[in-house]
N, C-alpha and C positions, 0 to 999 in steps of 0.2 A: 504494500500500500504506500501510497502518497501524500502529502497535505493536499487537500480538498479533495480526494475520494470520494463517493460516493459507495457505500453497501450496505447491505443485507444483512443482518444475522438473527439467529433464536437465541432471545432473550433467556433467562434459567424458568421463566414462568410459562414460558412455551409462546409467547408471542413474537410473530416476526416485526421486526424494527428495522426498515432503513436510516441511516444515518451516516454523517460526513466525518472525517478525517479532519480533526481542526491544527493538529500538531503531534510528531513524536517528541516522547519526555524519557524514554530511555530506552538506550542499548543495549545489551552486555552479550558479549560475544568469549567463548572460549571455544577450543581446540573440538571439542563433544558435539555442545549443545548452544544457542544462545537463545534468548528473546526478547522481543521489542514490545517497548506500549508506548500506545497511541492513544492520546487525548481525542475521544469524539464528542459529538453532539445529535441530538436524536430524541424526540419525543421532550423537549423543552428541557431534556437534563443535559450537563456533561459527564462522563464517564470513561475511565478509561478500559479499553479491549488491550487484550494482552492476544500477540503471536508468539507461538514457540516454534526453533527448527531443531530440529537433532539430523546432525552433518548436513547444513544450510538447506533442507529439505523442508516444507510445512510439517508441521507433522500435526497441531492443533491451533484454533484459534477461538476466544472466550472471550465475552464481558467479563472484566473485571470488577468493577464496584464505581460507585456512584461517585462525582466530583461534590457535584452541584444539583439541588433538586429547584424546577420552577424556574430554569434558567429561559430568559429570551435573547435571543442573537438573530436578527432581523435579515442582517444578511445571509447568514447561514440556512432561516428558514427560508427564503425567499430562493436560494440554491435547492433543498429539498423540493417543495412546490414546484421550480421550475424542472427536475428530474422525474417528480414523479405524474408532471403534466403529461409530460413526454413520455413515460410508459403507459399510460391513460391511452393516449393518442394513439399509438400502435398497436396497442391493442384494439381498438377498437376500428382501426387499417385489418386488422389479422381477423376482426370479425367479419367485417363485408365482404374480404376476397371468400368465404367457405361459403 
C-alpha cells in the first residue's frame, strides 16, 4: 500500500469497511519477518491496519485498533464518496450490459 490508497477490508465484527491510507507510522524490517502500519481513515475513525511479511511475502493483513473515534476529515471523505461513486457507476454499467 501507498498514502492515499484506497481498500477494502473485514472489520473483527465482520463488516466490510472501505477506507484510505492516510500515512505509514512504522516499519520494522529484519532478516525473517517484518511489518508495517498504516495510519487509515474509514467510517469517521482513524485507525491503524497492521501488514505482516514473513520473507517480504504478505503473509496477513488486520485492523489494528482505533486512533481516533468521531473523526471528520472532509477531504478524505470527499476521496471515499468520490471512489465509491465510481464503483456505484460500474456497476450499474455491468448491470445494463447483462
Amino acid at each position: 500500500m501507498k498514502k492515499s490508497d484506497i481498500f477494502t477490508f473485514k472489520a473483527p465484527n465482520g463488516v466490510e469497511v472501505t477506507a484510505i491510507v492516510v500515512d505509514r507510522i512504522d516499519l520494522r524490517v529484519s532478516p525473517q519477518h517484518s511489518h508495517v502500519i498504516w495510519l487509515c481513515y474509514g467510517q469517521n475513525r482513524l485507525f491503524t491496519y497492521r501488514e505482516l511479511y514473513n520473507n517480504f511475502l504478505p503473509t496477513t493483513s488486520s485492523f489494528d485498533k482505533v486512533v481516533c473515534d468521531y473523526a471528520i476529515l472532509p477531504d478524505y471523505d470527499r476521496m471515499l464518496e468520490d471512489y465509491q461513486y465510481g464503483i456505484d457507476q460500474a456497476n450499474d454499467y455491468a448491470d445494463k450490459e447483462l
